[in-house]
MARKE-239149 format. One record per residue (C-alpha): residue number from 0; residue in one letter; x, y, z. Coordinates in steps of 0.25 Angstrom, whole numbers, padded with zeros to 4 digits. Example, Ala and Ser with C-alpha at 12.3 -4.5 7.8 and 13.67 -1.06 7.14 Angstrom:
BEGIN
<pt pos="0" code="a" X="0049" Y="-0018" Z="0031"/>
<pt pos="1" code="s" X="0055" Y="-0004" Z="0029"/>
END
This chain:
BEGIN
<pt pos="0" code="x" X="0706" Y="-0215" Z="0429"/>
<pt pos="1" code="x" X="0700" Y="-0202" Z="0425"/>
<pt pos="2" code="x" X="0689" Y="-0196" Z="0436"/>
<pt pos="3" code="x" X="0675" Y="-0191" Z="0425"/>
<pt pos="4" code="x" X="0666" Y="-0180" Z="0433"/>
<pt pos="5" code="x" X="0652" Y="-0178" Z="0425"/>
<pt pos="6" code="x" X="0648" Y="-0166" Z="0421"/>
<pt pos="7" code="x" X="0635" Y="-0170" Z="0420"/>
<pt pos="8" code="x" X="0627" Y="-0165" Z="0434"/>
<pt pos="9" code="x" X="0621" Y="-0177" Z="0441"/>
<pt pos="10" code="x" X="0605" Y="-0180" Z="0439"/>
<pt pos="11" code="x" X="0596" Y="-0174" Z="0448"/>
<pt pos="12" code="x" X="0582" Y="-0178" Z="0453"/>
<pt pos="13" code="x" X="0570" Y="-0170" Z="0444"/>
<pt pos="14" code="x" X="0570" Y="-0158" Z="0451"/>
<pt pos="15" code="x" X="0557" Y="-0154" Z="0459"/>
<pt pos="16" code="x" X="0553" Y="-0145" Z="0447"/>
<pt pos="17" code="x" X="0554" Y="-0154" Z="0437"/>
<pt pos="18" code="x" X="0540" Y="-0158" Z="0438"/>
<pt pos="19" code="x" X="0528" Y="-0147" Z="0440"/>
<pt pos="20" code="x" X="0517" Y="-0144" Z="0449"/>
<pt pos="21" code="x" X="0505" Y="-0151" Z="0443"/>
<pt pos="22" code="x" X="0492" Y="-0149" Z="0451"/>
<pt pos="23" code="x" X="0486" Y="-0161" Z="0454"/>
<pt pos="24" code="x" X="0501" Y="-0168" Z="0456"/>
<pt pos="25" code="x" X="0505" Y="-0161" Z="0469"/>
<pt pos="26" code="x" X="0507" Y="-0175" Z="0474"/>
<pt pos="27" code="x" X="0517" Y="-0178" Z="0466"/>
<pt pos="28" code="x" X="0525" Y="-0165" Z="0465"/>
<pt pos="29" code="x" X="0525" Y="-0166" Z="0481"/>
<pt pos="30" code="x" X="0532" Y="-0179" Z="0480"/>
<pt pos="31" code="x" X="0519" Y="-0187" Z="0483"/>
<pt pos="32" code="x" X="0511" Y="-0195" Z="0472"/>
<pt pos="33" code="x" X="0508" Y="-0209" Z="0471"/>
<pt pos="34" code="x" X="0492" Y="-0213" Z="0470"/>
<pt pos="35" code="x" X="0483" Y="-0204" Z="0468"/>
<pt pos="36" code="x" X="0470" Y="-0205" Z="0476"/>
<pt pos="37" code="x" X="0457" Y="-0205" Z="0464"/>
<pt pos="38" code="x" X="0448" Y="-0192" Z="0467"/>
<pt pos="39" code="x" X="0436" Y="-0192" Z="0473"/>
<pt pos="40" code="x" X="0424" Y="-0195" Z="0464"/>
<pt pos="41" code="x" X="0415" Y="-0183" Z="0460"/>
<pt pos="42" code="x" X="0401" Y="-0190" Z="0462"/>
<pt pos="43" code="x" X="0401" Y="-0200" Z="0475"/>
<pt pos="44" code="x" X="0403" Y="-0216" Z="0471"/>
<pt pos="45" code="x" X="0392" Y="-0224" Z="0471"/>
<pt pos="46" code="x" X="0394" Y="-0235" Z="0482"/>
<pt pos="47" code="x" X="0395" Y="-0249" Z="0478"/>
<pt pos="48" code="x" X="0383" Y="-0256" Z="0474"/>
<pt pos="49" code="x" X="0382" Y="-0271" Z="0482"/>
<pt pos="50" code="x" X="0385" Y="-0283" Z="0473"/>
<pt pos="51" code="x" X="0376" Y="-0294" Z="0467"/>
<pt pos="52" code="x" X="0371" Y="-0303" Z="0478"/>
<pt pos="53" code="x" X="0370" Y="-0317" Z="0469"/>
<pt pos="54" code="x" X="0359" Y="-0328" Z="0478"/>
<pt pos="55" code="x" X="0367" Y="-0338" Z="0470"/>
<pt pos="56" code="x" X="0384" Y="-0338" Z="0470"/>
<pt pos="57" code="x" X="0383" Y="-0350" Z="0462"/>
<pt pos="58" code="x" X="0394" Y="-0358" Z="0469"/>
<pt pos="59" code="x" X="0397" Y="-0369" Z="0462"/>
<pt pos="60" code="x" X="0403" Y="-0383" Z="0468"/>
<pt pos="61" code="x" X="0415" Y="-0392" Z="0462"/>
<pt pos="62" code="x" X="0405" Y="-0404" Z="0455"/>
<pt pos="63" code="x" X="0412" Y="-0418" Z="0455"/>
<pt pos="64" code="x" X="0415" Y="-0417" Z="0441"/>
<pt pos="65" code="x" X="0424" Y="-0407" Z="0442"/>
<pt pos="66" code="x" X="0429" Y="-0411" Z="0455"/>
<pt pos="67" code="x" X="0434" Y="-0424" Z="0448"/>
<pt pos="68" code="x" X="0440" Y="-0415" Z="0437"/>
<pt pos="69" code="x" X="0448" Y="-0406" Z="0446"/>
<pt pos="70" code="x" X="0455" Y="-0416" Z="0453"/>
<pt pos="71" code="x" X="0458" Y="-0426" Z="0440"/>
<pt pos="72" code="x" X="0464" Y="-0411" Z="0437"/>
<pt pos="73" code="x" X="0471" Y="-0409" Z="0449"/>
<pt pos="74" code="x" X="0478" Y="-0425" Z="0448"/>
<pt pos="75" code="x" X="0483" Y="-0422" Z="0434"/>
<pt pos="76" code="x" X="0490" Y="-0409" Z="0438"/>
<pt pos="77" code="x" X="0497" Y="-0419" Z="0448"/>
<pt pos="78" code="x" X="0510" Y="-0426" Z="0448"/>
<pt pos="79" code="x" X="0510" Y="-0440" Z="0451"/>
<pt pos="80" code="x" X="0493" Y="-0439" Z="0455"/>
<pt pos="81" code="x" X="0485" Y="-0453" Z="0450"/>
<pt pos="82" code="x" X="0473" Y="-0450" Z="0442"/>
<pt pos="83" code="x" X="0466" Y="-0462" Z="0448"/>
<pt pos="84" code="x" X="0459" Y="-0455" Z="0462"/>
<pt pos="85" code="x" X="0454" Y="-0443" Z="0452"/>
<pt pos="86" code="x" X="0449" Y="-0452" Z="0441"/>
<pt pos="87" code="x" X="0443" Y="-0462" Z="0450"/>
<pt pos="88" code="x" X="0439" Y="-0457" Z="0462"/>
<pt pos="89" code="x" X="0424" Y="-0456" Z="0466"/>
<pt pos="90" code="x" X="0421" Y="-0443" Z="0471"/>
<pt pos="91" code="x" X="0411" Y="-0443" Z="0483"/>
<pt pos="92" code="x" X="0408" Y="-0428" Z="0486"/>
<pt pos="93" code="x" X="0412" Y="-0415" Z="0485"/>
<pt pos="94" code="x" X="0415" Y="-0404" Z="0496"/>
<pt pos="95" code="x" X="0416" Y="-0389" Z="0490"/>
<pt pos="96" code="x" X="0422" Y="-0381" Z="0499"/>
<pt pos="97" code="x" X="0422" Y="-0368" Z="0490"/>
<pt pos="98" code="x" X="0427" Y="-0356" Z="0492"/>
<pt pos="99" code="x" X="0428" Y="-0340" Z="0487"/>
<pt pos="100" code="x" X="0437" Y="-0331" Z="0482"/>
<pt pos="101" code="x" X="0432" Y="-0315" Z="0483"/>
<pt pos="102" code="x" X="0442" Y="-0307" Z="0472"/>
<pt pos="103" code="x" X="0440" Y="-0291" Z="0473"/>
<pt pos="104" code="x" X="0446" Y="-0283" Z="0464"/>
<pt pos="105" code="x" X="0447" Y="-0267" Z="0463"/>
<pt pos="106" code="x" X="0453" Y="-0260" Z="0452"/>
<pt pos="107" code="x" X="0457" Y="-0245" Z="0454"/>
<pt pos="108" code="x" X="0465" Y="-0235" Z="0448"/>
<pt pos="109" code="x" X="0477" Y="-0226" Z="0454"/>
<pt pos="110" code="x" X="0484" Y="-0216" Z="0451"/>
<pt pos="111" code="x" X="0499" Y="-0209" Z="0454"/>
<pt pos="112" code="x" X="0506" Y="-0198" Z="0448"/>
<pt pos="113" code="x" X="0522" Y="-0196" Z="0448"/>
<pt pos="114" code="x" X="0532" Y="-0186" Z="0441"/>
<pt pos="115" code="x" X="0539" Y="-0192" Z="0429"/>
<pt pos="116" code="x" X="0549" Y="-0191" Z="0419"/>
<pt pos="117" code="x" X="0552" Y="-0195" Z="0404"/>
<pt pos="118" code="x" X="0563" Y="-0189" Z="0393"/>
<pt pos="119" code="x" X="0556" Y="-0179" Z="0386"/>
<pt pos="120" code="x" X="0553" Y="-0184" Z="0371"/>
<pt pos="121" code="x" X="0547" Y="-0171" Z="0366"/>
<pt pos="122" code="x" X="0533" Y="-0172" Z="0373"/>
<pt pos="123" code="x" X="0527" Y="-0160" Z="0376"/>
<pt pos="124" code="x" X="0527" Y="-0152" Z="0391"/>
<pt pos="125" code="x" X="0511" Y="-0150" Z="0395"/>
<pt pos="126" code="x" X="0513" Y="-0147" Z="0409"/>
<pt pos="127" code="x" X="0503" Y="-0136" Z="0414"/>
<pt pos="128" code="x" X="0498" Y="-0133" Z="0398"/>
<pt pos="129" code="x" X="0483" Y="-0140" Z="0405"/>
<pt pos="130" code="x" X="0482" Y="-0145" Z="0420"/>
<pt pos="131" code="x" X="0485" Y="-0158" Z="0422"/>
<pt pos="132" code="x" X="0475" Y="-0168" Z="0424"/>
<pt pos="133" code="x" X="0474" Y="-0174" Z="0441"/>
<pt pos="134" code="x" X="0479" Y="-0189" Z="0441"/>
<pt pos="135" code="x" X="0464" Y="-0194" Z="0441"/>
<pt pos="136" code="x" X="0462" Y="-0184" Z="0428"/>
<pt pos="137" code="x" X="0472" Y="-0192" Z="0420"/>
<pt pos="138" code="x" X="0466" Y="-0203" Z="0409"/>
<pt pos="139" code="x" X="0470" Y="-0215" Z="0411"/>
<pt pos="140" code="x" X="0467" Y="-0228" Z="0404"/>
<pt pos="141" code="x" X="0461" Y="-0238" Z="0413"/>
<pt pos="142" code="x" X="0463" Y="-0254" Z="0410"/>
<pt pos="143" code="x" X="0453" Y="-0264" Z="0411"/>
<pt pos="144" code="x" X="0444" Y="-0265" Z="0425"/>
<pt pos="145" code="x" X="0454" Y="-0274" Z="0436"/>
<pt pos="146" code="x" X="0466" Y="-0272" Z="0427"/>
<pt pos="147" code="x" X="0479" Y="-0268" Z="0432"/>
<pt pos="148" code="x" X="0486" Y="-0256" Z="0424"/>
<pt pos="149" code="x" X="0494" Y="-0245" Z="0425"/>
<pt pos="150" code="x" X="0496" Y="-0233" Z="0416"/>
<pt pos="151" code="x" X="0504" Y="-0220" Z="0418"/>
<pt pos="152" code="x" X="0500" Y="-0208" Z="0412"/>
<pt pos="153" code="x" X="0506" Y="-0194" Z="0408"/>
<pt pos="154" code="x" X="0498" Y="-0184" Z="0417"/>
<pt pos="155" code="x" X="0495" Y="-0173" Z="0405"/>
<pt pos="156" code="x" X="0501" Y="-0158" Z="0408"/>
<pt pos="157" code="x" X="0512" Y="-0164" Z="0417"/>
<pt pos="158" code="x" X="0523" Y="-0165" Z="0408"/>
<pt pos="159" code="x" X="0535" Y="-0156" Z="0407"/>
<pt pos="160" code="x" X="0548" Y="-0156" Z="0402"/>
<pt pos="161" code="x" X="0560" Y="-0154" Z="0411"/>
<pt pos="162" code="x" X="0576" Y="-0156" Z="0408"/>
<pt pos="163" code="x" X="0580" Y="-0168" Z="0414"/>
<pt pos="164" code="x" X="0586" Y="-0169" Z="0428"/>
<pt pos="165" code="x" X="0595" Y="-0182" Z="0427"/>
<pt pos="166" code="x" X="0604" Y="-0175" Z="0415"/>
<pt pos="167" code="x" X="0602" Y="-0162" Z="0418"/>
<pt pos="168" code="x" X="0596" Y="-0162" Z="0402"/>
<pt pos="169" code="x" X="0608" Y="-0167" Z="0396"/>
<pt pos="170" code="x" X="0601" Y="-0178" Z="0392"/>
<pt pos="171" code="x" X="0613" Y="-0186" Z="0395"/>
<pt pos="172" code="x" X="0618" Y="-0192" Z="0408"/>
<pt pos="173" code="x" X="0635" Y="-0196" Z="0411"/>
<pt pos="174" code="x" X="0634" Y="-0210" Z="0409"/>
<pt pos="175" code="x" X="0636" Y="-0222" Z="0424"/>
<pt pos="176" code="x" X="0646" Y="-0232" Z="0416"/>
<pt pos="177" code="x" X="0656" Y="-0222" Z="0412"/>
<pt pos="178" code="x" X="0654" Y="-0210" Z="0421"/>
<pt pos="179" code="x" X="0653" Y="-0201" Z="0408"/>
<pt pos="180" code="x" X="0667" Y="-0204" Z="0405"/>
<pt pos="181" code="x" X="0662" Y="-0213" Z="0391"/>
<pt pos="182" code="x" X="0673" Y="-0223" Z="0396"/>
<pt pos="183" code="x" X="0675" Y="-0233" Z="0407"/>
<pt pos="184" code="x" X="0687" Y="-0241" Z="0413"/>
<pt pos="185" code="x" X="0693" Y="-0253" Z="0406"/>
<pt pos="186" code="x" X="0689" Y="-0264" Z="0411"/>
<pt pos="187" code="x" X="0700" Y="-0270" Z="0403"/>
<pt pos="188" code="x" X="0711" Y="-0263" Z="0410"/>
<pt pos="189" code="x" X="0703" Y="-0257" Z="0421"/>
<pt pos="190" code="x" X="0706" Y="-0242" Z="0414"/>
<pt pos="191" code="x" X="0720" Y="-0245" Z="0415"/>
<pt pos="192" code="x" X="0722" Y="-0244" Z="0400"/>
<pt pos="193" code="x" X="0732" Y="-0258" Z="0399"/>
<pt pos="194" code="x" X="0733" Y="-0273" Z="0405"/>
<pt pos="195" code="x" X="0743" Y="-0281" Z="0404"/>
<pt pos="196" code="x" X="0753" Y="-0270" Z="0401"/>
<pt pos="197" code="x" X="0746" Y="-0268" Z="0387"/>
<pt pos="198" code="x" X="0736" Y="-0258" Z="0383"/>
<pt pos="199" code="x" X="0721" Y="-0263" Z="0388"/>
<pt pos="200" code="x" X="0715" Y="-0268" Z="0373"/>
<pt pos="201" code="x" X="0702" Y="-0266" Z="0377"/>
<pt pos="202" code="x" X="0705" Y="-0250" Z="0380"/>
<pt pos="203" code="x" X="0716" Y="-0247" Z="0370"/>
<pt pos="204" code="x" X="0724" Y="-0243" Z="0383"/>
<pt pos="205" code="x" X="0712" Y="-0232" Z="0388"/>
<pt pos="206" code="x" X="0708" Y="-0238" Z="0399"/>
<pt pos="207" code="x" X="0693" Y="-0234" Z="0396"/>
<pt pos="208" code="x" X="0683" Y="-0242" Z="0391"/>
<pt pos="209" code="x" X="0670" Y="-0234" Z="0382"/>
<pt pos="210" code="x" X="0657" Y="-0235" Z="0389"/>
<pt pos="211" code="x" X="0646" Y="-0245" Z="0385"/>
<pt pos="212" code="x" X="0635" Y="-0236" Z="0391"/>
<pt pos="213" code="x" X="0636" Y="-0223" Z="0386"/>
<pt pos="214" code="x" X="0646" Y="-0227" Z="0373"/>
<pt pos="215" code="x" X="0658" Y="-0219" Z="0378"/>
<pt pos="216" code="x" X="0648" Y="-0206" Z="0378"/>
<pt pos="217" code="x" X="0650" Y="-0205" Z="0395"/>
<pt pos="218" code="x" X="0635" Y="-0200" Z="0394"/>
<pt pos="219" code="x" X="0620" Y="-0206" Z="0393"/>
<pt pos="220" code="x" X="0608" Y="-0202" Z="0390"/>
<pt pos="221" code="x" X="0602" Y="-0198" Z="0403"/>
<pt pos="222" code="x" X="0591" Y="-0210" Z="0408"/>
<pt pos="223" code="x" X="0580" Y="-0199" Z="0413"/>
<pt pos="224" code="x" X="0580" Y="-0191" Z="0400"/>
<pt pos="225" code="x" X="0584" Y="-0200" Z="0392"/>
<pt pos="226" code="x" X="0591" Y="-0190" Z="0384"/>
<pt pos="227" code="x" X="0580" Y="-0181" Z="0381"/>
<pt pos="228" code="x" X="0586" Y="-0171" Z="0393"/>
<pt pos="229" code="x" X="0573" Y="-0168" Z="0396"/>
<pt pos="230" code="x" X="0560" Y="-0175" Z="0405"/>
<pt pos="231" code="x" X="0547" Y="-0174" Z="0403"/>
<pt pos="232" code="x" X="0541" Y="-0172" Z="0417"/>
<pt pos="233" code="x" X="0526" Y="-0178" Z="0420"/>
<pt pos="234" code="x" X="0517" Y="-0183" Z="0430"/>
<pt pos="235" code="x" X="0514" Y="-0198" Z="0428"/>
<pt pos="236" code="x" X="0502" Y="-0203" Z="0432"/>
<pt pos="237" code="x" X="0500" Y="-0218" Z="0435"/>
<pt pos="238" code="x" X="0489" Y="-0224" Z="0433"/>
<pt pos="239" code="x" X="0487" Y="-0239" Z="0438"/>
<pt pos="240" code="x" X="0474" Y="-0249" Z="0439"/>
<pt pos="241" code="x" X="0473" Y="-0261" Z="0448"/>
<pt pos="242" code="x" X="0466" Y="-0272" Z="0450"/>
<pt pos="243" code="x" X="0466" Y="-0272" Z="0467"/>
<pt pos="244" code="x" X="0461" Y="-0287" Z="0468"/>
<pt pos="245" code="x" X="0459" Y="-0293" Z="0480"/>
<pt pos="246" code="x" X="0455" Y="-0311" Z="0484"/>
<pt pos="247" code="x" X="0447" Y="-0315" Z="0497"/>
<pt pos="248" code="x" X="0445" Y="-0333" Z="0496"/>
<pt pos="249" code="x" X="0437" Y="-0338" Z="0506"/>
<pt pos="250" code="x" X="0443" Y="-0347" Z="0514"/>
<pt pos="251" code="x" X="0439" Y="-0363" Z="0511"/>
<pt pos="252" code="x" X="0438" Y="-0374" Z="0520"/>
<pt pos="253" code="x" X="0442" Y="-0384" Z="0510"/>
<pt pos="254" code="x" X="0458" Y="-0386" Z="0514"/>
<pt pos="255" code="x" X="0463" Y="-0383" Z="0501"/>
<pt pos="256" code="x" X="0475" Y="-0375" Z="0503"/>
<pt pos="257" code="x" X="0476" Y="-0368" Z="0489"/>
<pt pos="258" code="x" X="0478" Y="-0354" Z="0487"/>
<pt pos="259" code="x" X="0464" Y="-0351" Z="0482"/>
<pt pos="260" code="x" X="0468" Y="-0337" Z="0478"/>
<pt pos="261" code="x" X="0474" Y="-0342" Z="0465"/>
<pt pos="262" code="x" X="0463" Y="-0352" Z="0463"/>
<pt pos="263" code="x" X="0452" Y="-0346" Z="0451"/>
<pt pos="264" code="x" X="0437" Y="-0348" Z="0457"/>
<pt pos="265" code="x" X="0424" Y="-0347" Z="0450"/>
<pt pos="266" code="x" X="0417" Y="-0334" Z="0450"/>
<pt pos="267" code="x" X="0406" Y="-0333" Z="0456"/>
<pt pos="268" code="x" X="0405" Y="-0317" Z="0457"/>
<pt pos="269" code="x" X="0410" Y="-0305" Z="0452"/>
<pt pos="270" code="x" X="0405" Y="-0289" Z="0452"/>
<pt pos="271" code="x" X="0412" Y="-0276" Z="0447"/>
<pt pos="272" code="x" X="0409" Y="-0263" Z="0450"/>
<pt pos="273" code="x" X="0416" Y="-0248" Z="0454"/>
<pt pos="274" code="x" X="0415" Y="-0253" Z="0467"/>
<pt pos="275" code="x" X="0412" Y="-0266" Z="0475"/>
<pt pos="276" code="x" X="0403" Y="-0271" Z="0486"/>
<pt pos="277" code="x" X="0405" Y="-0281" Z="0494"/>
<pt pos="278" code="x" X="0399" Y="-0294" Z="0490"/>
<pt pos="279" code="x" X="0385" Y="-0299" Z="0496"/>
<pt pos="280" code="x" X="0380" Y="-0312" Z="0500"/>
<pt pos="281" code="x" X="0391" Y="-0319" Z="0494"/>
<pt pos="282" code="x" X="0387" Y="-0336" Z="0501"/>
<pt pos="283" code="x" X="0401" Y="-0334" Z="0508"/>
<pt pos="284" code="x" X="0403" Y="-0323" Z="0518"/>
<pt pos="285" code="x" X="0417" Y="-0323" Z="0517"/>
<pt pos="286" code="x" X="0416" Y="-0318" Z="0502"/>
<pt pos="287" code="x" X="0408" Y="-0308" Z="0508"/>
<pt pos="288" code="x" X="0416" Y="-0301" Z="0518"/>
<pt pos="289" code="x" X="0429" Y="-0303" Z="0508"/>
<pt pos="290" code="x" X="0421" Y="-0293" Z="0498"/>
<pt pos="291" code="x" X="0417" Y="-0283" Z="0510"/>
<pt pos="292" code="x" X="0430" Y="-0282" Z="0515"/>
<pt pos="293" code="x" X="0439" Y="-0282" Z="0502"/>
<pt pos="294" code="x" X="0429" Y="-0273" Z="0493"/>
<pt pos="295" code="x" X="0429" Y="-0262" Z="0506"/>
<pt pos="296" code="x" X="0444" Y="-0264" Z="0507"/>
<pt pos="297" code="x" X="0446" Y="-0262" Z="0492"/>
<pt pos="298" code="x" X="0437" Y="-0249" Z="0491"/>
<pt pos="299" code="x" X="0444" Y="-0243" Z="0502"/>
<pt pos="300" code="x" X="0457" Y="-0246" Z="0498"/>
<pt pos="301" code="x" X="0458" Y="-0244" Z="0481"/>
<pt pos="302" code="x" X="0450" Y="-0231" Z="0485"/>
<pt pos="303" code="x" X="0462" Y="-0222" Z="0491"/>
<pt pos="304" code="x" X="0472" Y="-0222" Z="0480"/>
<pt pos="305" code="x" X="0464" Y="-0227" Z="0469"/>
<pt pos="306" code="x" X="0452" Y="-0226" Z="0462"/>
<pt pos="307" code="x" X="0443" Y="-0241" Z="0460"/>
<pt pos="308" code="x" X="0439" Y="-0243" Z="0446"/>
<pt pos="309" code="x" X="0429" Y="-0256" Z="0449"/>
<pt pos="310" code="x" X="0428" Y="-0267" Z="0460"/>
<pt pos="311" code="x" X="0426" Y="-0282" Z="0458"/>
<pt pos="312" code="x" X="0424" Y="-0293" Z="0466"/>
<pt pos="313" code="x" X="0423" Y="-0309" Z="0463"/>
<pt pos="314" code="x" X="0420" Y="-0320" Z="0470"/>
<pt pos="315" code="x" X="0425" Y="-0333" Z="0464"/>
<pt pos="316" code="x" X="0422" Y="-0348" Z="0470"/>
<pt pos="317" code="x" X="0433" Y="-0356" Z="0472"/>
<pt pos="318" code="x" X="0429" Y="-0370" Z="0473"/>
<pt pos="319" code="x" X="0435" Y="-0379" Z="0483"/>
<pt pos="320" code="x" X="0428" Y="-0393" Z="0483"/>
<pt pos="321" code="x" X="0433" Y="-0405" Z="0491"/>
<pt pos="322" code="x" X="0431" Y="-0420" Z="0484"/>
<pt pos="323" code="x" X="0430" Y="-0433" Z="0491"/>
<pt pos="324" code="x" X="0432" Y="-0444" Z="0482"/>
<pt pos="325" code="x" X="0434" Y="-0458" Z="0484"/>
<pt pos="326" code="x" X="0447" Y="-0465" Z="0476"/>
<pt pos="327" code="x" X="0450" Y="-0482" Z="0477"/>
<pt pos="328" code="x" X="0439" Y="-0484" Z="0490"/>
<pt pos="329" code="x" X="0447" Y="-0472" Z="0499"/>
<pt pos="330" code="x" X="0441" Y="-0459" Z="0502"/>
<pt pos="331" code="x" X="0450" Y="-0448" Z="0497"/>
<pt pos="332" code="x" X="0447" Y="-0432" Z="0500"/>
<pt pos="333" code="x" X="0450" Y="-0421" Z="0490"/>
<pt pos="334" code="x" X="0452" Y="-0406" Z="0491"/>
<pt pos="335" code="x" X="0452" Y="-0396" Z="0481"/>
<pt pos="336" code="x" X="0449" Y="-0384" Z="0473"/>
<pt pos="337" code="x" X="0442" Y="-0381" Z="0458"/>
<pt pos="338" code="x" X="0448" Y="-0372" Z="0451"/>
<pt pos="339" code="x" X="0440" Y="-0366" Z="0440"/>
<pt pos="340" code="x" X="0433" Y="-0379" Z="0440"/>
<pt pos="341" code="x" X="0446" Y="-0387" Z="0440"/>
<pt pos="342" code="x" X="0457" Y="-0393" Z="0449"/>
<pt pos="343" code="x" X="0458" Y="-0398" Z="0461"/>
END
């Protein structure tokens, strides 16, 4: 067995210099980056305005009618469940034991730069021919409102070109498989050259077997340039949206055990604006203090490393209504739930 030694220097990390000193970056030419806090506005915020106080929720009840349909519903979805009890069965009153889910939803936008890399493909160098624009200078294409995104973008007067590092601009690299020698071992005669006192048939008698992975050439194009030999060096700038949502459901006395998270409610309430306040003289207290505390956590949170966009909040009615009913002269009780004005 023969012993290869590469001529090829090993790759090294992108030297310090690679990348240039871009004012507005310092973070990042530090070893820092990550998010970038938004700057401060140039006029105060207005403080936000108090939401509509409605006199009337309008918080509907389950009727009879469509407490007889849920529960035919709810039997049909059953194995084994007789239709008799929800065909015949005199209902003889209803309990509603409703409850509410408070949803709030902030969407913001941050921002992070980072050093990168691609094969250079003939663009042209602008670093330093104008000042480069600061993180929150960069135009970036929002999506709609409350919808998740992300876009990464070239920070203009950043890019330069610079011989690649890994292949020491040879645009080629020695290849793993074969060690640069173009052959391997047979695996026929394990590089012996026979077997079975014959010349191996599958090597002629060599011993070596041609490399699948580079084609017998010992070298491949080199996986950072790509084979260009040279990198295009540039400051990326990360742009990402999201839709920071939050529940609160009120706990109910009904003994239904169901996660009511999951359930879909009737809306009874929804407001949108830059930012929230909290909701007022909302019939359950509960709801209240849910929107207090989440629309102040919210605020003070999203607010370090982010800039909010808008702020909405909802209140859905998710109704829970408890049917007494009478089947064959016995009293029989039933719990359950309407979702969208179905099911049991």
């Amino acid at each position: 067995m023969s012993l290869f030694i590469s001529a090829y220097p090993p790759p090294s990390a992108p030297p310090a210099n690679m990348f240039g000193n871009v004012p507005g970056y310092e973070d990042i030419m530090s070893g820092g980056g990550g998010y970038l806090p938004p700057p401060m506005p140039l006029e105060p915020i207005a403080p936000p305005q108090p939401g509509p106080t409605p006199d009337n929720w309008n918080i509907p009840s389950m009727s009879e009618d469509e407490a007889r349909e849920a529960f035919k519903s709810y039997v049909s979805a059953q194995c084994c469940y007789r239709s008799g009890p929800a065909e015949d069965g005199v209902i003889t009153n209803t309990e509603p034991s409703n409850t509410y889910r408070y949803r709030l939803e902030t969407f913001t936008e941050s921002r992070l730069t980072e050093w990168a890399t691609k094969p250079h493909e003939g663009e042209p160098a602008d670093f330093y021919t104008e000042t480069a624009p600061r993180p929150w200078e960069v135009q970036a294409t929002p999506p709609n409102l409350f919808t998740n995104h992300t876009q990464e973008i070239r920070v203009p007067y950043t890019a330069s070109i610079k011989d690649c590092h890994s292949c020491h601009a040879t645009g080629t690299m020695p290849c793993e498989e074969c060690h640069g020698n173009g052959y391997k071992q047979c695996w026929v005669c394990n590089g012996s050259g026979s077997k079975s006192d014959e010349n191996c048939s599958h090597c002629n008698g060599t011993g070596k077997d041609r490399c699948s992975e580079c084609n017998s050439h010992g070298t491949k194009d080199c996986e950072t340039c790509k084979g260009k030999r040279q990198l295009l060096t540039y400051i990326k700038l990360k742009v990402e949206w999201t839709n920071n949502m939050e529940d609160h459901v009120v706990e109910q006395n009904s003994g239904l055990t169901a996660d009511l998270k999951s359930v879909t409610g009737k809306e009874l309430f929804k407001n949108s604006q830059y930012l929230l306040y909290p909701l007022i003289g909302f019939p359950n207290p509960v709801i209240a203090e849910a929107s207090q505390r989440l629309v102040t956590e919210h605020q003070s949170k999203y607010a370090q490393n982010s800039r909010i966009l808008q702020q909405r909040q909802t209140v859905e009615l998710i109704p829970i209504t408890k049917v007494n009913y009478k089947w064959k002269v016995q009293r029989i009780s039933c719990r359950g739930r309407s979702v969208s004005d179905s099911g049991v």
